[in-house]
C-alpha positions as CSV (number, residue, x, y, z in Angstrom):
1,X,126.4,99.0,84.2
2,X,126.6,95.5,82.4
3,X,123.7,93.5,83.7
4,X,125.7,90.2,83.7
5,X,128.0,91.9,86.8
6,X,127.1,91.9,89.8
7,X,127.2,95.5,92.3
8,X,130.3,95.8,94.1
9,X,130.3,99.2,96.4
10,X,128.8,102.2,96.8
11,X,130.1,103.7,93.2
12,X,128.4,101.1,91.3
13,X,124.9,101.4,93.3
14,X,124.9,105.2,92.6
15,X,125.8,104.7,89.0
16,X,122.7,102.3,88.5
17,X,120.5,104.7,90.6
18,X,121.5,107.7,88.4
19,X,120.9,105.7,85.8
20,X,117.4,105.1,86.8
21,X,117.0,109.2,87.4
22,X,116.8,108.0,91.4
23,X,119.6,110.0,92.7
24,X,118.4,113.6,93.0
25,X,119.9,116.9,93.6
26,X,118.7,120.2,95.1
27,X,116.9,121.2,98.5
28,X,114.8,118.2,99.3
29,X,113.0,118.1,102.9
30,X,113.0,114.2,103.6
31,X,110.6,111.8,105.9
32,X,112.5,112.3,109.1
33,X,111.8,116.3,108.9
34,X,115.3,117.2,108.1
35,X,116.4,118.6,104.9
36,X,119.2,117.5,102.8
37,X,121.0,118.3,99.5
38,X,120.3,114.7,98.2
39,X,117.4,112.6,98.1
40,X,117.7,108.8,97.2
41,X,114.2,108.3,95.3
42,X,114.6,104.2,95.2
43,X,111.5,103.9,94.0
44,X,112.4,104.8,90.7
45,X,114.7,102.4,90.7
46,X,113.0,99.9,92.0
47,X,110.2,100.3,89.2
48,X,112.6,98.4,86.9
49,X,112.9,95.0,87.6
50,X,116.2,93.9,86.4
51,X,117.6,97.4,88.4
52,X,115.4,95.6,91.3
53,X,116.6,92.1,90.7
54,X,120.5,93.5,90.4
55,X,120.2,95.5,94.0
56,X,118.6,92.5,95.7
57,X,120.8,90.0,95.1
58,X,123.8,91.9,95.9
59,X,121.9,92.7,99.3
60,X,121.6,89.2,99.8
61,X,125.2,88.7,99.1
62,X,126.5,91.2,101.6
63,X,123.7,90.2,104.0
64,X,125.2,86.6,104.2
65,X,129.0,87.9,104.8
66,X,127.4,89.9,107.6
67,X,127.4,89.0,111.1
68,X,123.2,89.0,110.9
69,X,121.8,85.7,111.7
70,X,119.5,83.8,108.4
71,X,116.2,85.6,108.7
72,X,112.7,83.5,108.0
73,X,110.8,86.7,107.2
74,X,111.2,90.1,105.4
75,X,109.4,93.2,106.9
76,X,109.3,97.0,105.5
77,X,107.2,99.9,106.4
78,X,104.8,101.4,103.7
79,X,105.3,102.8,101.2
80,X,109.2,103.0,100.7
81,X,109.8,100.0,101.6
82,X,107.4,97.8,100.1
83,X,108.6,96.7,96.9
84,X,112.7,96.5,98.1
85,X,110.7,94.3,101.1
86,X,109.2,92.1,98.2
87,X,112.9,92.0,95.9
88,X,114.7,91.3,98.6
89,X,112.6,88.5,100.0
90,X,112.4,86.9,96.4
91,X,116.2,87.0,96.5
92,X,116.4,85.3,99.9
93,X,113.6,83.1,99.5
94,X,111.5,84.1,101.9
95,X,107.8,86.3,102.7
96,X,107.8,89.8,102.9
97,X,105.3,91.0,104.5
98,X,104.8,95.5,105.1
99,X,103.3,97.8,108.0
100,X,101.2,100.1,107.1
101,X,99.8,103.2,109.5
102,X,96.7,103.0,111.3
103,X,95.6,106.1,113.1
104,X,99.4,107.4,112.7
105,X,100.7,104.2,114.1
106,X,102.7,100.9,112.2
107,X,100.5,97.8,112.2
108,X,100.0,94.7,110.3
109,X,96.9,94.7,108.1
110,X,95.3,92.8,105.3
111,X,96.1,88.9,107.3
112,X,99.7,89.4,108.1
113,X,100.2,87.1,111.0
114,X,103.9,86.3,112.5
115,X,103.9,83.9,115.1
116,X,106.4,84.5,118.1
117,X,110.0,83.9,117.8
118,X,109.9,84.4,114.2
119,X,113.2,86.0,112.7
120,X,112.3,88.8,111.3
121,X,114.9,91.2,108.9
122,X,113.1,94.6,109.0
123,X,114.1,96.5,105.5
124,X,114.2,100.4,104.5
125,X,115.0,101.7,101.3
126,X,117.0,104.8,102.5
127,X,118.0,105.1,105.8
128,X,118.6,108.7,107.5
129,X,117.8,108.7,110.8
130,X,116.0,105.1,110.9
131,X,112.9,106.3,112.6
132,X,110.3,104.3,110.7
133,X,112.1,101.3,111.0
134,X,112.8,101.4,114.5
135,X,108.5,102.0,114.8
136,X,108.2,98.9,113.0
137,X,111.6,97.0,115.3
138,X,109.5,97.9,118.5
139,X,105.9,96.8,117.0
140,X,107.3,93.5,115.8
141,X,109.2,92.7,119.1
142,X,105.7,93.5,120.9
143,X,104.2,90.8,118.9
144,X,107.1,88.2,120.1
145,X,109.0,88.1,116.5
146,X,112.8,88.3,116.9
147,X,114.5,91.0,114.7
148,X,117.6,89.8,113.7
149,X,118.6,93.3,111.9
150,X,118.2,95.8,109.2
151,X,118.4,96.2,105.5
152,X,119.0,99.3,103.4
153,X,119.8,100.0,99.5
154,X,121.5,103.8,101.0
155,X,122.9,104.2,104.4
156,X,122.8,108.5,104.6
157,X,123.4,108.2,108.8
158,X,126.8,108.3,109.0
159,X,126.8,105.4,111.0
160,X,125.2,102.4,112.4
161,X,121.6,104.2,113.2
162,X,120.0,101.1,115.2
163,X,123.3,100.3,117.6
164,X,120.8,101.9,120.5
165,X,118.4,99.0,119.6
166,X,121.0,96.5,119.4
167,X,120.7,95.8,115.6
168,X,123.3,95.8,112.9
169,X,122.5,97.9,109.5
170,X,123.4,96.0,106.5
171,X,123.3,98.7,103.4
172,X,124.7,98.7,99.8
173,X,125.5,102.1,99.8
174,X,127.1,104.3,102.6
175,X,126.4,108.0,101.7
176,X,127.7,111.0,103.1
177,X,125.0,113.9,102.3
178,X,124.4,116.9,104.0
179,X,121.5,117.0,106.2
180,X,119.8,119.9,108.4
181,X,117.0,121.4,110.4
182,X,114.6,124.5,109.2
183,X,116.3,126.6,111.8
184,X,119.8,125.9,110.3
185,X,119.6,126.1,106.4
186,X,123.2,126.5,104.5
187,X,123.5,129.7,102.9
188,X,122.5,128.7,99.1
189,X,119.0,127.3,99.9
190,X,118.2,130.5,102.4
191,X,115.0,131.7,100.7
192,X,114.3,128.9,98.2
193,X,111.1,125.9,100.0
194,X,112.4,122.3,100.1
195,X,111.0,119.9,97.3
196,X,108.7,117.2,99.2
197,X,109.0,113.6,96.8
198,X,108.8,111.6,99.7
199,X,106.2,108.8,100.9
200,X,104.9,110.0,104.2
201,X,101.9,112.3,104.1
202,X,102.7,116.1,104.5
203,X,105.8,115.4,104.5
């Protein structure tokens, strides 16, 4: 991909993800528990910072077209979401700040303060199911900030995961990949154990 062009859709984010070897392909078991064919490992991606800078500011571009209101902070849970939190706050010109677990809970650590009423754009990397974002939506609404919506690189839900808490996802990619429970593995991956690259522990 030329670095003087910008991303357009889905097509051209998966190009410069395989590109960056971040676009996997096997049996994968991912964060949320379920098990897919695909696993989006952004992090690789994200290690090189003009692949880093490119995805950002495309974000940033289909974040302002979007219906999301101008956020005054950037929030992601650790560890996926760290460094996209950090790009994509450079690209909006804004903090990022990241939740980290404490005694299998989300919570700010290391100073983070936000003071009430603060709009807050909670980011993920990859959203499947949205689970650790939506830990980190209802931690940051008990502290009195105001989430104004969600950020992804990859959408893999099939839809618009956060509609139940009344959030829009913004994503770069929308990706249909297969996705499944232990009890209900396809036929060619009976017998052969999931690969486990991602950030949550034993998982």
């Amino acid at each position: 991909m030329d670095a003087g062009k910008g991303i357009v859709d889905t097509d051209e984010v998966l190009d410069l993800l395989r590109a960056e070897d971040a676009l996997l392909e096997g049996h994968f078991l991912l964060s949320s528990g379920l098990r897919s064919d695909r696993y989006f490992q952004c992090a690789l991606a994200l290690a090189n910072p003009v692949a880093a800078d490119k995805l950002a500011r495309a974000f940033a571009q289909r974040l302002a077209a979007s219906s999301i209101e101008a956020p005054q902070l950037v929030v992601g849970p650790a560890m996926g979401a760290v460094v996209w939190s950090q790009e994509v706050a450079r690209a909006l010109g804004l903090r990022s700040f990241f939740t980290e677990r404490v005694d299998g809970q989300f919570a700010l650590r290391r100073g983070f303060k936000i003071a009430p009423g603060t709009k807050v754009l909670v980011v993920e990397d990859v959203v499947t199911t949205g689970g650790s974002a939506k830990e980190v939506i209802t931690l940051l609404r008990g502290m009195g900030a105001e989430v104004v919506g969600v950020g992804s690189v990859v959408n893999r839900s099939g839809g618009q995961p956060f509609a139940d808490v009344g959030l829009e996802l913004v994503s770069l990619a929308q990706v249909q990949a297969r996705t499944w429970s232990a009890d209900d593995v396809p036929a060619e991956f009976v017998g052969t154990e999931p690969i486990k690259p991602g950030s949550r522990p034993g998982l």
